[in-house]
C-alpha positions as CSV (number, residue, x, y, z in Angstrom):
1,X,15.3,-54.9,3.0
2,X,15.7,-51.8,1.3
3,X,15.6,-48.5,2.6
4,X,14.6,-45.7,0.2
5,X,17.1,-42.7,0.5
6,X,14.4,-39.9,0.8
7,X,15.0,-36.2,1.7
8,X,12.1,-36.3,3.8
9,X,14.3,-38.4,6.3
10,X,16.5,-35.6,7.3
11,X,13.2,-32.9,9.1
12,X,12.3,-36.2,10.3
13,X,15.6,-37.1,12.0
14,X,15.7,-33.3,13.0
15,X,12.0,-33.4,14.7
16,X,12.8,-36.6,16.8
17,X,16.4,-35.9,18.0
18,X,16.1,-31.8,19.1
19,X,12.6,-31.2,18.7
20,X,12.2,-28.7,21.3
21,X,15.6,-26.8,20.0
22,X,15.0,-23.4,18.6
23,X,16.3,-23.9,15.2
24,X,15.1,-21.7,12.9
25,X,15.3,-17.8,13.0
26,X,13.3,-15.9,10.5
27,X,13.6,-12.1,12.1
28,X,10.9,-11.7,14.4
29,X,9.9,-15.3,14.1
30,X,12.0,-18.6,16.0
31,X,10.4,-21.8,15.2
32,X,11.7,-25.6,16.9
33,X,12.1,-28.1,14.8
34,X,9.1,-29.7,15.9
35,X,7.3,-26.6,15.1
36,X,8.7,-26.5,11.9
37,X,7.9,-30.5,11.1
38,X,3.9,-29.5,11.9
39,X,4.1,-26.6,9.7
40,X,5.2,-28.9,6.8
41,X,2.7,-31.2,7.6
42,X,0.0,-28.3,7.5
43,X,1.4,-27.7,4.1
44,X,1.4,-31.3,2.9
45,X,-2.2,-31.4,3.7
46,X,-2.8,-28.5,2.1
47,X,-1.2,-29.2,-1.7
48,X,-2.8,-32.4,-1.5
49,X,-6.0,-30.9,-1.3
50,X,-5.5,-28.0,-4.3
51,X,-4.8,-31.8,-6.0
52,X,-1.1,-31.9,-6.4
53,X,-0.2,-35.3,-7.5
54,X,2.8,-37.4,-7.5
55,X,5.5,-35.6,-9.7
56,X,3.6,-32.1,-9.9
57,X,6.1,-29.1,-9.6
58,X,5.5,-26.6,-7.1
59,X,7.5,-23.2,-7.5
60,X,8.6,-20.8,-4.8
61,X,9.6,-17.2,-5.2
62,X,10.8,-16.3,-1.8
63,X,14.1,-14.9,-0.1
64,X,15.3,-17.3,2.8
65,X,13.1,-17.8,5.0
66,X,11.3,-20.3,7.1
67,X,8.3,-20.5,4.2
68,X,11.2,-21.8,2.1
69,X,12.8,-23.7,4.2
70,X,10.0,-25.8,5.0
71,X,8.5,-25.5,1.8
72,X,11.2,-28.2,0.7
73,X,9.8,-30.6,3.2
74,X,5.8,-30.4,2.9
75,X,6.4,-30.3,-0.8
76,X,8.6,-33.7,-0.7
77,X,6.2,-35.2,1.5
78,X,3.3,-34.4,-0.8
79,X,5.7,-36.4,-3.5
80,X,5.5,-33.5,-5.7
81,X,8.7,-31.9,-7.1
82,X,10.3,-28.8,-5.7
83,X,10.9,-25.7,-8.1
84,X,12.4,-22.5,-6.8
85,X,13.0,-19.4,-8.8
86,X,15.7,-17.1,-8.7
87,X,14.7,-13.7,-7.2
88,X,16.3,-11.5,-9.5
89,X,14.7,-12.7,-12.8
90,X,12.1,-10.8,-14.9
91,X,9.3,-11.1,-15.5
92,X,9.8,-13.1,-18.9
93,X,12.0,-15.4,-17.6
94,X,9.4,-16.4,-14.8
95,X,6.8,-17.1,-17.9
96,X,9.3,-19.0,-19.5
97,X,10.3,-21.2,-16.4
98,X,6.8,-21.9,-14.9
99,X,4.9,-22.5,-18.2
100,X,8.2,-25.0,-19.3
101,X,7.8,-26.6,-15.7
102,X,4.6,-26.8,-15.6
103,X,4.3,-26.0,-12.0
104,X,0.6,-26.4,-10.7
105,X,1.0,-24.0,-7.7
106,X,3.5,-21.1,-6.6
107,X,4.3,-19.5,-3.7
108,X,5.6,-16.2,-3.4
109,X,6.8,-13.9,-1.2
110,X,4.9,-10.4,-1.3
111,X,8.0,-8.4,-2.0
112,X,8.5,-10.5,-4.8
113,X,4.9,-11.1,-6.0
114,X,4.5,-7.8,-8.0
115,X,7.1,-9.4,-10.3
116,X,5.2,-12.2,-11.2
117,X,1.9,-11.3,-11.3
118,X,1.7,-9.8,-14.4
119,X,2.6,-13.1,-16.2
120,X,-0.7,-14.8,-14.1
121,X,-2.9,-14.4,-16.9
122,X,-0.6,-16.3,-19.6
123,X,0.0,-19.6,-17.7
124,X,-3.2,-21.6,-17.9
125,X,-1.6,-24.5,-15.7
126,X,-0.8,-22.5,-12.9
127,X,-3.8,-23.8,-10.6
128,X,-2.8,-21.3,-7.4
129,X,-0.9,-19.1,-5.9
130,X,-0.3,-17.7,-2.5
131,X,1.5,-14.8,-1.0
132,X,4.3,-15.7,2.3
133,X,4.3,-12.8,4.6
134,X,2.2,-9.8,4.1
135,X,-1.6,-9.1,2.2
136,X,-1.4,-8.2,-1.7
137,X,-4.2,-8.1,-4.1
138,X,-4.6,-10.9,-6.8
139,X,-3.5,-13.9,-4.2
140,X,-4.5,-15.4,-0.8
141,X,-2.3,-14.9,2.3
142,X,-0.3,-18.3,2.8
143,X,-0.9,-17.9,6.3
144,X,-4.3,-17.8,6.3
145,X,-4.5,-21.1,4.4
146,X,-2.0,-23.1,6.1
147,X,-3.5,-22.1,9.3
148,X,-6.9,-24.1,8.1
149,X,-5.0,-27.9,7.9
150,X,-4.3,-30.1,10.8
151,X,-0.6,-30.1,11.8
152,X,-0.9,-33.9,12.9
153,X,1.6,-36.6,11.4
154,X,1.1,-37.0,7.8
155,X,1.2,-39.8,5.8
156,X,4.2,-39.0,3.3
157,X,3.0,-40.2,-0.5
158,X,5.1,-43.0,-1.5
159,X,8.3,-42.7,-2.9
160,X,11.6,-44.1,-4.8
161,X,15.3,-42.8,-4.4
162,X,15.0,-42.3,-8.0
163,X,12.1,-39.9,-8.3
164,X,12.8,-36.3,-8.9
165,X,12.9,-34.1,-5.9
166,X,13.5,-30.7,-7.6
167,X,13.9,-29.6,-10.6
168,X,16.7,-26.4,-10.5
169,X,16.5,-23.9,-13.1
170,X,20.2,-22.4,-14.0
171,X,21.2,-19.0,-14.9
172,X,20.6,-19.0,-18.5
173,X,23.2,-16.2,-19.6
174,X,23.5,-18.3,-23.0
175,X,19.1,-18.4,-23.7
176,X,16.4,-19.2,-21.8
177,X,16.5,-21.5,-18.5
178,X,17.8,-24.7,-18.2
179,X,15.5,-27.0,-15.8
180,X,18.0,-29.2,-13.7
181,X,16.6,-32.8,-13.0
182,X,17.6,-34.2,-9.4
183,X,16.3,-37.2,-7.3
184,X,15.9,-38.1,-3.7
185,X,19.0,-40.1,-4.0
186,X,21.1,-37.8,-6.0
187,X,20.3,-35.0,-3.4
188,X,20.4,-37.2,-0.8
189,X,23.9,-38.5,-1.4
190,X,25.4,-35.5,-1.9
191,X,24.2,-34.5,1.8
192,X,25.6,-37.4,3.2
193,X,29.5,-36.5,1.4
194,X,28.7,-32.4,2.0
195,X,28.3,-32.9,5.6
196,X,30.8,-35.2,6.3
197,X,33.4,-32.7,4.4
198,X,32.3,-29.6,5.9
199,X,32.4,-31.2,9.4
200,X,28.5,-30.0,10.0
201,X,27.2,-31.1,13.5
202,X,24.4,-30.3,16.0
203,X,26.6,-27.6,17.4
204,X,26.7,-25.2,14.6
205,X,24.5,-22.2,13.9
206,X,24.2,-21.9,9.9
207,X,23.2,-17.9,8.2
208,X,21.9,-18.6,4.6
209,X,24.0,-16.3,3.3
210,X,23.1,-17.8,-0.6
211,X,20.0,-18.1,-1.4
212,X,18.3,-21.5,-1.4
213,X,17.4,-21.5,-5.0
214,X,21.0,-21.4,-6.0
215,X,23.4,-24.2,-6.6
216,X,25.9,-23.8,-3.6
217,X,22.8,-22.4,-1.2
218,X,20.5,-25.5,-2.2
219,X,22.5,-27.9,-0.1
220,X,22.2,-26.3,3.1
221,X,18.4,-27.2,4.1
222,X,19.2,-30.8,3.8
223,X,22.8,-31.3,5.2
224,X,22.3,-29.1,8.2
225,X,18.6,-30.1,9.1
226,X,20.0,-33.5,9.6
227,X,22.4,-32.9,11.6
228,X,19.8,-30.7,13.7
229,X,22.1,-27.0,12.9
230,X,20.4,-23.6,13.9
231,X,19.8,-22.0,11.0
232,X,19.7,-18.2,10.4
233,X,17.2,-16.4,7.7
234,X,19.1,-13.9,5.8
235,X,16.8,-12.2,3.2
236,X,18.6,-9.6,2.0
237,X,22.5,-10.0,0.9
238,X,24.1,-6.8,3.6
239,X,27.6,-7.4,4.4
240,X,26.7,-4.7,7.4
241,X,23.5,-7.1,8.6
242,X,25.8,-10.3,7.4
243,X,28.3,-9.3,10.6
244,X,24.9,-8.5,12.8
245,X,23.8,-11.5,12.7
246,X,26.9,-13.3,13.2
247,X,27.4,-11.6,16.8
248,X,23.9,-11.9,17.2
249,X,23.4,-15.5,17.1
250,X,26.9,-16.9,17.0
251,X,27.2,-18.2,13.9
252,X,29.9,-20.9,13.4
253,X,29.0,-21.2,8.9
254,X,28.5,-19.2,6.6
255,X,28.1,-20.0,2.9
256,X,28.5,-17.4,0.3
257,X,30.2,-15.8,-3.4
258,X,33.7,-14.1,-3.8
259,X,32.1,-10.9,-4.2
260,X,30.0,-11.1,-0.9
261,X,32.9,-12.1,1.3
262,X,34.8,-9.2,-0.4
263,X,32.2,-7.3,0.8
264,X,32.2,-8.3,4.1
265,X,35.8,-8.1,5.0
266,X,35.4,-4.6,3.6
267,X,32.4,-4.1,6.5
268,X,34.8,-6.2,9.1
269,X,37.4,-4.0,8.7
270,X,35.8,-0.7,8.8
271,X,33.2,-1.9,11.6
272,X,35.8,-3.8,13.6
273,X,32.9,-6.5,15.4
274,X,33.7,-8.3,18.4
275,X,33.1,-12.1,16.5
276,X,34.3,-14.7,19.6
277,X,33.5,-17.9,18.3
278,X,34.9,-20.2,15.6
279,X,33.7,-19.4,12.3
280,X,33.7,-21.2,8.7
281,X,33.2,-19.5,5.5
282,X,32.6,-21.8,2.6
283,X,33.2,-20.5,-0.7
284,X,32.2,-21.5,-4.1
285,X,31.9,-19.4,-7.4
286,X,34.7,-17.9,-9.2
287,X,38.0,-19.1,-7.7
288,X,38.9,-16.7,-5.1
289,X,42.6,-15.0,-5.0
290,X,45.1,-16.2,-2.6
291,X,44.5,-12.7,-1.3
292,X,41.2,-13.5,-0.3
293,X,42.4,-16.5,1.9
294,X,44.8,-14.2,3.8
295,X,42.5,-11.8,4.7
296,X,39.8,-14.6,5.5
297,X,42.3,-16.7,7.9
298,X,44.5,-13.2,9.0
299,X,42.1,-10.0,9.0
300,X,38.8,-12.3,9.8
301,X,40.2,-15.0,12.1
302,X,37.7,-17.6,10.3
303,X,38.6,-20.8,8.4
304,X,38.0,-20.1,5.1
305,X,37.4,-24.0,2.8
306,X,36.8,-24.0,-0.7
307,X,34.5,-26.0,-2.6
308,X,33.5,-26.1,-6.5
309,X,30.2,-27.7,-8.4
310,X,27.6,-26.9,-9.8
311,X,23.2,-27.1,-10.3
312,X,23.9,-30.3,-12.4
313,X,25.3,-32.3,-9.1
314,X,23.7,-31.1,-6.7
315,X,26.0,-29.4,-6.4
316,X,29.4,-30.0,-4.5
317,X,32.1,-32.6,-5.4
318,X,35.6,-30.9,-4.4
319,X,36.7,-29.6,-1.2
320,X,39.7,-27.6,0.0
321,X,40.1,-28.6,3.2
322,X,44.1,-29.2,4.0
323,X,45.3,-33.0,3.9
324,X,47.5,-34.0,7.0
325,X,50.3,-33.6,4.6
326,X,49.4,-29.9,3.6
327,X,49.7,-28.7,7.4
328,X,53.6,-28.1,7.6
329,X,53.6,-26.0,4.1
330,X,53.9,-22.2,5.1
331,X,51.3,-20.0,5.4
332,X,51.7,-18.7,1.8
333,X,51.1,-22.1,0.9
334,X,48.6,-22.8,2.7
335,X,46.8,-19.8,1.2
336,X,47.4,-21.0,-2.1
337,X,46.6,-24.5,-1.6
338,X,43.1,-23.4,-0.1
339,X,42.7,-21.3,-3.3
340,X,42.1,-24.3,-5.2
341,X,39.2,-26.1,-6.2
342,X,41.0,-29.2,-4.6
343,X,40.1,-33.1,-4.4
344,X,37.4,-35.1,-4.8
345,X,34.5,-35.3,-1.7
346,X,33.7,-39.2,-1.3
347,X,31.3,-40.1,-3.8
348,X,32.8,-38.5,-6.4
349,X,35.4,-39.3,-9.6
350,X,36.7,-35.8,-10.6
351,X,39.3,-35.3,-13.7
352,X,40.6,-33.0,-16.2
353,X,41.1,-34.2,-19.6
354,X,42.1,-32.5,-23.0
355,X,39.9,-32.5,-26.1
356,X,40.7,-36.2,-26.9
357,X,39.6,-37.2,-23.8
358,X,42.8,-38.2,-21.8
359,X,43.6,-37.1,-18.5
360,X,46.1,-34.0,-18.5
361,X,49.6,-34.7,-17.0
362,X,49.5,-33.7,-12.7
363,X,52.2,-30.7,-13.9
364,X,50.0,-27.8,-13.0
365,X,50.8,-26.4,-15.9
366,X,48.5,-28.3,-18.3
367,X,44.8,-27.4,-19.1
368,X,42.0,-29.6,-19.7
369,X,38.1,-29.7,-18.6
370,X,36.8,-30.8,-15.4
371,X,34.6,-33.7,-15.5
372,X,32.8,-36.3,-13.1
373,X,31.0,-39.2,-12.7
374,X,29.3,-38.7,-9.5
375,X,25.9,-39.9,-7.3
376,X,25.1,-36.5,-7.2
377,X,24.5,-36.3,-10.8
378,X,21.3,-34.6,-12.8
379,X,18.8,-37.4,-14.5
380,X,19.6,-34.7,-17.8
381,X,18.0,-31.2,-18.5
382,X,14.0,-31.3,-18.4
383,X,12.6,-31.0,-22.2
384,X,16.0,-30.8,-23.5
385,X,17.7,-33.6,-24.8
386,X,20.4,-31.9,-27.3
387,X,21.6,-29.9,-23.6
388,X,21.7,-33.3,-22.2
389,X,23.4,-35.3,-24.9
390,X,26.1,-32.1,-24.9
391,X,26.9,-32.1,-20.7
392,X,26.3,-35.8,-20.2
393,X,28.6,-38.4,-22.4
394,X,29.9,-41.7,-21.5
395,X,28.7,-41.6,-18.5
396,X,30.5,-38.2,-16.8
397,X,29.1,-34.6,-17.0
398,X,31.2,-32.3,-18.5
399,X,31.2,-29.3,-16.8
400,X,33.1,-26.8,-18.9
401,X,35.0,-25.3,-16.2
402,X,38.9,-25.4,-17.6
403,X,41.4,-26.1,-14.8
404,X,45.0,-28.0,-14.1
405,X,46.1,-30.4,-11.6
406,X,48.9,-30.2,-9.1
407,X,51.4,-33.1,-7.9
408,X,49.6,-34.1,-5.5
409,X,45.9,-34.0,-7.5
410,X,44.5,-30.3,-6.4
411,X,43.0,-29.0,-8.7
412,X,43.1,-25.5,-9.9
413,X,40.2,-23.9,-12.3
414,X,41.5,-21.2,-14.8
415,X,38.6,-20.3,-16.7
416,X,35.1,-21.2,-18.1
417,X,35.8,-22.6,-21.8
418,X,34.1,-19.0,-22.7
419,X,36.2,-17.1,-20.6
420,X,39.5,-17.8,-21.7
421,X,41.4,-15.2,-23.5
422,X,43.2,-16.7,-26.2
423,X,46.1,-13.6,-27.3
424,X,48.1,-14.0,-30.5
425,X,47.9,-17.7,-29.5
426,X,48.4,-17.9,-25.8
427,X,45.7,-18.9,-23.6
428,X,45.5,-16.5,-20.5
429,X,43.6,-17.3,-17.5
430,X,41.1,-14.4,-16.3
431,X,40.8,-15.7,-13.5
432,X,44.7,-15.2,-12.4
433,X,45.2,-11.8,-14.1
434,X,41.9,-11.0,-11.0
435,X,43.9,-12.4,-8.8
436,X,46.9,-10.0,-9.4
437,X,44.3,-6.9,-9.6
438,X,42.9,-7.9,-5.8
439,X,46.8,-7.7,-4.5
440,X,46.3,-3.7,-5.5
441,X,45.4,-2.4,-2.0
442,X,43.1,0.4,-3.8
443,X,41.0,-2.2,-5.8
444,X,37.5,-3.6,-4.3
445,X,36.2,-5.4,-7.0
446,X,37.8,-6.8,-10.3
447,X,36.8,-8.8,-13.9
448,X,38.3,-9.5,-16.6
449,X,37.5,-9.9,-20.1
450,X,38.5,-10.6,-23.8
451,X,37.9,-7.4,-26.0
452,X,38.7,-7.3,-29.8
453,X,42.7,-6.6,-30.8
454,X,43.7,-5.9,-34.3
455,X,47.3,-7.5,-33.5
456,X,46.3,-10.0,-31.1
457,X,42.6,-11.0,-32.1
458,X,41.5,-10.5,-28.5
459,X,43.3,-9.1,-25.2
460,X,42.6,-8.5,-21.7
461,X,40.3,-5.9,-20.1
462,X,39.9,-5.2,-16.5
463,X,36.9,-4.2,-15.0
464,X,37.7,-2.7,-11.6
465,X,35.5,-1.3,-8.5
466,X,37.8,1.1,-6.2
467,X,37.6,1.4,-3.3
468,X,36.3,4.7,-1.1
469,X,38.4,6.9,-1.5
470,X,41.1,5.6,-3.4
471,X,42.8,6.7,-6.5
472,X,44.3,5.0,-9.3
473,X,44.8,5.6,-13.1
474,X,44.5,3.1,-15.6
475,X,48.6,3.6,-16.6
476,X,49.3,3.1,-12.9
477,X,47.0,-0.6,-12.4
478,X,48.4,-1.8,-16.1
479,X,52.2,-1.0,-14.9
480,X,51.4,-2.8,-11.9
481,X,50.2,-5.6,-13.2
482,X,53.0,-5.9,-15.2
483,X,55.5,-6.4,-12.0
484,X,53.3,-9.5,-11.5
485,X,52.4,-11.3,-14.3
486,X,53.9,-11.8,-17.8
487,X,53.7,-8.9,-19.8
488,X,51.1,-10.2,-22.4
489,X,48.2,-11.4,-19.4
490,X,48.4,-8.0,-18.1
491,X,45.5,-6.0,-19.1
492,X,45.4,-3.6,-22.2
493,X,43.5,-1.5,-20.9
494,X,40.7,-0.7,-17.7
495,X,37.6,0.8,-17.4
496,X,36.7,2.1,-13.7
497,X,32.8,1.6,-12.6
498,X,30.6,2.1,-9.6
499,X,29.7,-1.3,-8.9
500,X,29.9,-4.9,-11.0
501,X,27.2,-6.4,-12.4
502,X,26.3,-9.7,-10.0
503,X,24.2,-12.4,-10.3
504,X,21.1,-12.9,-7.2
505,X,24.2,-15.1,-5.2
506,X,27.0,-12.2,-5.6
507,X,28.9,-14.0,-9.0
508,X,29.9,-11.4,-11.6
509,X,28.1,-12.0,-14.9
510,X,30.8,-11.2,-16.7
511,X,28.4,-12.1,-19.9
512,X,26.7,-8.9,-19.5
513,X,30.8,-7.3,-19.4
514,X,31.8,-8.3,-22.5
515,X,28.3,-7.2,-24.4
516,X,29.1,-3.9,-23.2
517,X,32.6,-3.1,-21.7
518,X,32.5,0.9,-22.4
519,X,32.0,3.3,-19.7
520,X,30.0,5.8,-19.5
521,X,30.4,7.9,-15.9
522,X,30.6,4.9,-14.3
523,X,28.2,2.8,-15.8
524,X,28.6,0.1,-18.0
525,X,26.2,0.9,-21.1
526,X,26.0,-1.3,-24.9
C-alpha cells in the first residue's frame, strides 16, 4: 500500500509522541505540541471557510514566531500551498510576488503590515488579510478569528507526495522574484537526509536564528518538529539577545549566515556568557574562512558543521561533518576541511563539471559548477519556463555556484559564476582573498568585488568593516594581504564603511557593492 510522504505527518508525529512537552517559545508565550497541533487545526478550519481550495497559496509576512510556525501546518492540512515573504522587501516587490502568486489570503505580522498595506488596493485576488500580534487599522486581529473555530481533529484535505507544498520566492538581485516550486515529497525527503546529517533528536532545543522564509531557515519546522525539538522564536537577528537566549533556554542548534556568527563571536567575546551545554552551529551562505571555524570550535567551544544548497532543493544536499578518516588530521585541518562545502547528504548526486559538461579532475585545483540530481529538487520556477529550461537540464539543476573538489571528494566553492574576478586572464576567487582579510585581527567584516582596471580589465576591491576601535590604512591591509596570497588576488584597493549591506538572513549582497563601491563618510552611495 502506498503511503503518501506528506509534511503534515511530522506536527502529527510531534502531537502524539511529546504532546504535553513545552515545545515552542514565542517570548511571553510557551505552547505544547498539542497546543500547537489544535491551533493549526483552528486555522485549517478557518481557511477552509474564507474558501481556500486545494492548491490556493496563502502568504505570510511574519518574523519567527509560533503564527509561522504553525501556519505551515494548518495551511498544509487545508491542502493549499504555503507562501512566505521575505521581511525586508518593499513594498513593490510584495505587489509583484502576491499578484504573480496569486495568493488568496495573507497573514502578516503588525510590525510588518504597514509595509504591505499600501499595495492592498492593487491586488484584486487577495480575498483577506489578518494581522498576528497586535490591533492595526485596515485588517482583523488573527487572534480574534482563530479563536472563533473549533480546535477538534481535522480532517486533512486529500493529498499526493507530488502536490506543491510551498512555493519559495528567491532573492531576486538579477529582476523581480523568482517563485520556487516544491512538493510534499521534495520537502519531505530532504527532512528525512537533513535530520539524519545534522544528528537532530528529541533532546535538542532549536533558536531560529534564520528566518523561516529563507532557504537554509525553511528546513527547520519540518526536520525538528518531527523529531519533537524545543524550538526557540527569535524575531529579531541580535547577536547580544542571540547569546540570551542560548543561556536562557539551553540551546543545543543554532542555524544562521557568516555574517551573524561573525557577529556573535564578537558579542561572545566581549560579553563572556557562561554557555554549559553542547552547542551546534550550522552554517550555510557564503563559504566561511577557516578563521571562522577556529574561533567557532576554540573561542566558542561549539561544533561548528557546514552545509550548502539552496531555495531550488529545499534546500540542503552537502554536509561537512568530519568522515572517521578526517579525525586524525590536525586541527588546522580540521578547520579547513570543515570550511568546505563537503559531500553529498544521502539522497543526493552532487558534481562539479566544466562548461562541456565533464566532471573536473578531484585535484582541488580545478573549477567547474556544482550541480545535482536530487529528491529535493524544485518542480521548475512558477510562470517561468525560460528560468526553468536555464537551471534545470538533463535532468540536474545547475546551481551556478563555482567550486573544486579535493582527493577525497570535498568540495570547495570559490565563487558565484558572477562573482569571479577574472584579472588579465586569471580567475581569482573572492571568496579566498575574504578569507585572508578575516585573518587581520582589526577586520570585522569583509567583501570583495571586481571593479574596472584599465590594465587588467577588472581587479579586486575589498570592502571591509573594522572593528571598534581599531585602526588600519588601506596601504597597511593591501601589504598584508600580499604576505598571504599571490600578489595579483590581493586587493587594489579598499574602501572602509560602517556596516555591509546584508540580506534579511545576514548574506552580504554584494550586488548592491559592485553598483556602488565608492565611499562617501562611510556609506556606500551610486
Amino acid at each position: 500500500m502506498h503511503v503518501p510522504l506528506l509534511l503534515t505527518d511530522f506536527l502529527d508525529r510531534a502531537a502524539d509522541l511529546y504532546g504535553d512537552k513545552k515545545a515552542i517559545f514565542d517570548d511571553h508565550r510557551v505552547f505544547t505540541y498539542s497546543e500547537m497541533k489544535k491551533r493549526s487545526n483552528q486555522l485549517s478550519r478557518g481557511l477552509v471557510s474564507l474558501g481556500v481550495e486545494k492548491g490556493d497559496k496563502v502568504a505570510f509576512l511574519a518574523p519567527n514566531s509560533s503564527e509561522m510556525l504553525e501556519g505551515f501546518y494548518g495551511v498544509f492540512q487545508a491542502g493549499a500551498v504555503m507562501t512566505p515573504l521575505n521581511t525586508r522587501l518593499q513594498p513593490g516587490d510584495y505587489q509583484f510576488i502576491l499578484e504573480h502568486s496569486e495568493s488568496k489570503v495573507l497573514f502578516a505580522d503588525y510590525t510588518l503590515f504597514p509595509l504591505i498595506q499600501p499595495t492592498l488596493p492593487n491586488l484584486p485576488s487577495l480575498e483577506h488579510v489578518f494581522v498576528h500580534g497586535g490591533e492595526t487599522e485596515g485588517a482583523p486581529s488573527y487572534e480574534a478569528w482563530l479563536s472563533s473555530f473549533s480546535d477538534a481533529p481535522f480532517e486533512n484535505v486529500s493529498l499526493e507526495e507530488s502536490d506543491i507544498a510551498s512555493l519559495l520566492y528567491t532573492s531576486g538581485t538579477t529582476g523581480n522574484p523568482k517563485g520556487v516550486l516544491l512538493t510534499h515529497r521534495a520537502n519531505y525527503l530532504h527532512a528525512m537526509s537533513a535530520m539524519h546529517h545534522l544528528r537532530v533528536t528529541d533532546k535538542d532545543t532549536l533558536l531560529h536564528v534564520l528566518p523561516m522564509f529563507h532557504v537554509n531557515g525553511w528546513g527547520s519546522p519540518f526536520y525538528y518538529t518531527a523529531n519533537g525539538a524545543s524550538q526557540i522564536m527569535l524575531r529579531r537577528t541580535d547577536p547580544k539577545l542571540i547569546l540570551e537566549k542560548i543561556q536562557k533556554y539551553g540551546v543545543t542548534v543554532l542555524h544562521m549566515a557568516p555574517t551573524v556568527l561573525n557577529m556573535v563571536i564578537e558579542a561572545f567575546e566581549k560579553e563572556k556568557p557562561n554557555i554549559p551545554q553542547d552547542v551546534r552551529v550550522v552554517i550555510a551562505g557564503s563559504a566561511p574562512p577557516p578563521a571562522f571555524v577556529r574561533k567557532v570550535e576554540e573561542t566558542l567551544g561549539w561544533k561548528f558543521v557546514q552545509v550548502y544548497g539552496m531555495t531550488e532543493i529545499a534546500p540542503l544536499i552537502t554536509t561537512s561533518e568530519l568522515r572517521s578518516m578526517d579525525l586524525d588530521l590536525s586541527a588546522e585541518e580540521r578547520y579547513r576541511l570543515k570550511a568546505k562545502a563537503g559531500y553529498a547528504m544521502i539522497g543526493s548526486k552532487v558534481k562539479v563539471v566544466d562548461e562541456l559538461g565533464d566532471e573536473v579532475p578531484h585535484n582541488g585545483k580545478a573549477i567547474g559548477e556544482i550541480i545535482t540530481r536530487t529528491n529535493n529538487t524544485m518542480e521548475g520556477y512558477y510562470k517561468n519556463e525560460e528560468a526553468t529550461s536555464a537551471t534545470l537540464r538533463n535532468g540536474w539543476l545547475y546551481t551556478g555556484d563555482m567550486a573544486v573538489v579535493d582527493e577525497n571528494g570535498n568540495i570547495e566553492i570559490v565563487d558565484r559564476k558572477k562573482d569571479v574576478i577574472i584579472s588579465g586572464g586569471e580567475n581569482i576567487s573572492s571568496i579566498e582573498v575574504e578569507g585572508a582579510l578575516y585573518e587581520h585581527p582589526a577586520i570585522l567584516e569583509a567583501a570583495v568585488v571586481a571593479i574596472p582596471d584599465d590594465k587588467w580589465g577588472e581587479v579586486p576591491h575589498a570592502v571591509v568593516v573594522l572593528r571598534d576601535g581599531a585602526i588600519l590604512t588601506d596601504l597597511e591591509l593591501m601589504d598584508y594581504c600580499r604576505g598571504k596570497l599571490a600578489h595579483f588576488k590581493a586587493p587594489k584597493s579598499v574602501s572602509f564603511i560602517e556596516e555591509l549591506p546584508k540580506t534579511a538572513s545576514g548574506k552580504i549582497q554584494k550586488v548592491l557593492i559592485r553598483k556602488s563601491y565608492w565611499v562617501d563618510k562611510g556609506r556606500l552611495v551610486n
